[in-house]
C-alpha positions as CSV (number, residue, x, y, z in Angstrom):
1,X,50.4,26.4,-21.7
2,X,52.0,22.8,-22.5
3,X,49.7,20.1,-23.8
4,X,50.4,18.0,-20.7
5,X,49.0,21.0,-18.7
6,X,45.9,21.2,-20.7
7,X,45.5,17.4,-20.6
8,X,45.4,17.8,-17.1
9,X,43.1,20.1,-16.7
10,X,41.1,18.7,-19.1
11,X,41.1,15.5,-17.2
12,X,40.6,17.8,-13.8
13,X,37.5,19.3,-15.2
14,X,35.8,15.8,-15.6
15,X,36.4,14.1,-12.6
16,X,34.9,17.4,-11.1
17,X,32.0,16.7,-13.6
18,X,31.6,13.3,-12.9
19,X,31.9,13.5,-8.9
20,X,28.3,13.2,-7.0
21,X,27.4,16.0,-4.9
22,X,27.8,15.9,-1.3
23,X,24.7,14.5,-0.2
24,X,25.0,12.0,-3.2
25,X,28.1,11.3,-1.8
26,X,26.4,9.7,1.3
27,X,23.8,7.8,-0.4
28,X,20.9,10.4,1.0
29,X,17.4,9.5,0.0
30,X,13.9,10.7,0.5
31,X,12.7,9.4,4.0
32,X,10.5,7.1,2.5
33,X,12.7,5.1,0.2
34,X,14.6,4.3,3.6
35,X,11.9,3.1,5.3
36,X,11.8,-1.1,5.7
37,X,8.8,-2.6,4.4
38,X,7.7,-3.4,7.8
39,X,7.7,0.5,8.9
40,X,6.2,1.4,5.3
41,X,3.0,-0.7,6.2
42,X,2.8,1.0,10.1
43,X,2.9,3.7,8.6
44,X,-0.1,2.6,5.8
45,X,-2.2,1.6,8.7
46,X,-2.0,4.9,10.5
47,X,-3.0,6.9,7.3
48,X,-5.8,4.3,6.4
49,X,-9.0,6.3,6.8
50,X,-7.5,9.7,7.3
51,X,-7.1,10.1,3.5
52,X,-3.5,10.0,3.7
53,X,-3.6,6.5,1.8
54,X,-3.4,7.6,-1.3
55,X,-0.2,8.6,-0.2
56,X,1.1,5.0,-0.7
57,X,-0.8,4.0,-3.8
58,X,1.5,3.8,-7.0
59,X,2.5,7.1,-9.2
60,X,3.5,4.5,-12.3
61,X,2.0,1.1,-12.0
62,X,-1.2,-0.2,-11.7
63,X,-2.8,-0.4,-8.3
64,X,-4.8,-3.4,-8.1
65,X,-7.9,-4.4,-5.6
66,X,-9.8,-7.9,-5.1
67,X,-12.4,-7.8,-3.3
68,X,-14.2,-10.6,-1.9
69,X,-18.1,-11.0,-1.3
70,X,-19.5,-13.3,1.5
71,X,-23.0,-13.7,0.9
72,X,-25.6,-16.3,1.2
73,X,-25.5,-17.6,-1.9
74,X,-21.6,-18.2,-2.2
75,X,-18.4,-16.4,-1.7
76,X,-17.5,-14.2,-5.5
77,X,-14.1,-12.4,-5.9
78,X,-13.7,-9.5,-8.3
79,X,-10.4,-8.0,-9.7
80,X,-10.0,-4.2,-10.1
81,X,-7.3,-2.6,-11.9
82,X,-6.4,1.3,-11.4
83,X,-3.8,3.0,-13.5
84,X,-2.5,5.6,-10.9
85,X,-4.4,8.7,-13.1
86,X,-7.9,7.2,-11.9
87,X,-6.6,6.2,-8.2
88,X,-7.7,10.2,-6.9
89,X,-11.4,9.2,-8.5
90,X,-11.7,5.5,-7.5
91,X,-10.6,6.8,-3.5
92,X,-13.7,9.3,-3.2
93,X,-16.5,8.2,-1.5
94,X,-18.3,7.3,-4.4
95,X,-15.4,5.8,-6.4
96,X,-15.2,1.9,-6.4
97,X,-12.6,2.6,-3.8
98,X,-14.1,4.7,-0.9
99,X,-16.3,2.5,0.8
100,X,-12.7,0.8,1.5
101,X,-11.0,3.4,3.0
102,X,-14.2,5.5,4.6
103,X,-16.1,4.5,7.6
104,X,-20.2,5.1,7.4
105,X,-21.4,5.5,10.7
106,X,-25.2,4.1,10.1
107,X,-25.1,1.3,7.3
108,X,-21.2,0.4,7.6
109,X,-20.4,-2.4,5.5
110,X,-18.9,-5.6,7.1
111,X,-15.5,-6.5,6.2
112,X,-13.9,-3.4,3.8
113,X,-10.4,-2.6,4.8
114,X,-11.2,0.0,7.2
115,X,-13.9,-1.9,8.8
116,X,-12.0,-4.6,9.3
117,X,-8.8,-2.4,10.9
118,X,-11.1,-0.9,13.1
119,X,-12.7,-3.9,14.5
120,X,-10.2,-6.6,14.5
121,X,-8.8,-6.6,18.4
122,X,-5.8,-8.2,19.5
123,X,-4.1,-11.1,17.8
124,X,-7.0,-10.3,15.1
125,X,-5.1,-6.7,14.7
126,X,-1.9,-7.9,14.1
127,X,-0.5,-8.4,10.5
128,X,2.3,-11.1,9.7
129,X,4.4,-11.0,6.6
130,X,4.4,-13.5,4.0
131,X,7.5,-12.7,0.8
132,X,6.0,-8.4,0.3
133,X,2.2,-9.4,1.3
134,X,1.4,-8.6,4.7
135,X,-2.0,-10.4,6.2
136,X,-3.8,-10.5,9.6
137,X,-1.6,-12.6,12.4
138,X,-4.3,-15.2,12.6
139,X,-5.4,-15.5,8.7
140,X,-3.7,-17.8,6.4
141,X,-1.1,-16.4,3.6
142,X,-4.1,-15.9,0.8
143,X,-6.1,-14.1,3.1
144,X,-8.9,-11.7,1.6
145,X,-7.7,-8.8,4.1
146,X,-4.3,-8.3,2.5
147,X,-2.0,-5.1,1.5
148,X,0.5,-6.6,-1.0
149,X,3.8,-4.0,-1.7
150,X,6.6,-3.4,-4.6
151,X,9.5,-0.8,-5.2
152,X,8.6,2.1,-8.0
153,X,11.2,4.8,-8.3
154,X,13.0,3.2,-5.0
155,X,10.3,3.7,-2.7
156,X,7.8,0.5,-1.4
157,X,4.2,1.6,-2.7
158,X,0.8,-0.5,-2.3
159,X,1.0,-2.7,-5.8
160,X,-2.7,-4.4,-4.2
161,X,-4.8,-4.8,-1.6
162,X,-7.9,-7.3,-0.7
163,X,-10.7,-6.8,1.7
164,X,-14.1,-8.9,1.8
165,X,-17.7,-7.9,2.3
166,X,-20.0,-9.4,4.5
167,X,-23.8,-9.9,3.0
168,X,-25.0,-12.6,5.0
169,X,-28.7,-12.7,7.1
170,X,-27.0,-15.0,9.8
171,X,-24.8,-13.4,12.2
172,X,-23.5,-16.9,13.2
173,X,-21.8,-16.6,9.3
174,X,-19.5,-13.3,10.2
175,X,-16.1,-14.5,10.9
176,X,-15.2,-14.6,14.7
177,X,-13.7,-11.1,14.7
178,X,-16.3,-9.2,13.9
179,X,-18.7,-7.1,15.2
């Protein structure tokens, strides 16, 4: 064989290396790295509660939570930081996480995320968003109620989320969607 002919073949044999596969070819990707950020936070809301939230938590960041306290003495915010190996703990219903996510039929607290997704009605239900932070319709852009997003690995995960408590003796001190 001539060296021209083994050049080409050499040269042959790499493109065919170097050439995607078919379904690389036509840019295929798992469902939910197509998903637009709006549909990626439907789809958040319907697994809230179910357990499937965890679902959209990160696999390589931090997840991070504030929660908000209403009380009678004053309004206090706390910051929680999960790296995604203690997410499964903090989401049980004892982790700092579960009350969030789980609904207590007798003693339900006022305002966690799920409380407040099954309560708010109407224009209170909605959520607008603001840059990757999406917020009740009605609430201003640093709203306590809040599931903020970011790409990992392609696909939009839940970077943080807020939700408030309610510990107030005066019912004319919850907000005007509750209860």
């Amino acid at each position: 064989m001539s060296a021209i002919h083994q050049t080409w073949i050499a040269v042959l044999g790499c493109v065919m290396i170097a050439a995607p596969a078919a379904g690389q070819q036509q840019g295929r990707q798992p469902a939910a790295a197509r998903e637009t950020l709006g549909d990626r936070m439907k789809a958040f809301l319907r697994a809230a509660g179910s357990g499937g939230e965890a679902s959209f938590f990160p696999r390589l960041g931090d997840l991070t939570w504030v929660h908000t306290v209403h009380s009678d003495e004053g309004t206090r915010v706390s910051v929680w930081r999960f790296p995604p190996s203690d997410i499964p703990r903090a989401l049980q219903g004892n982790g700092p996480l579960g009350p969030s996510f789980y609904i207590n039929i007798e003693r339900q607290p006022v305002g966690l995320f799920l409380h407040q997704l099954i309560t708010r009605e109407g224009r209170h239900k909605q959520w607008r968003r603001v840059g990757t932070r999406f917020v009740p319709l009605d609430e201003p852009a640093t709203a306590g109620l809040f599931v903020e997003w970011r790409r990992e690995a392609g696909v939009w995960v839940v970077s943080a989320f807020g939700d408030e408590r309610y510990l107030v003796s005066d019912n004319a001190k919850l907000p005007a969607w509750c209860c």
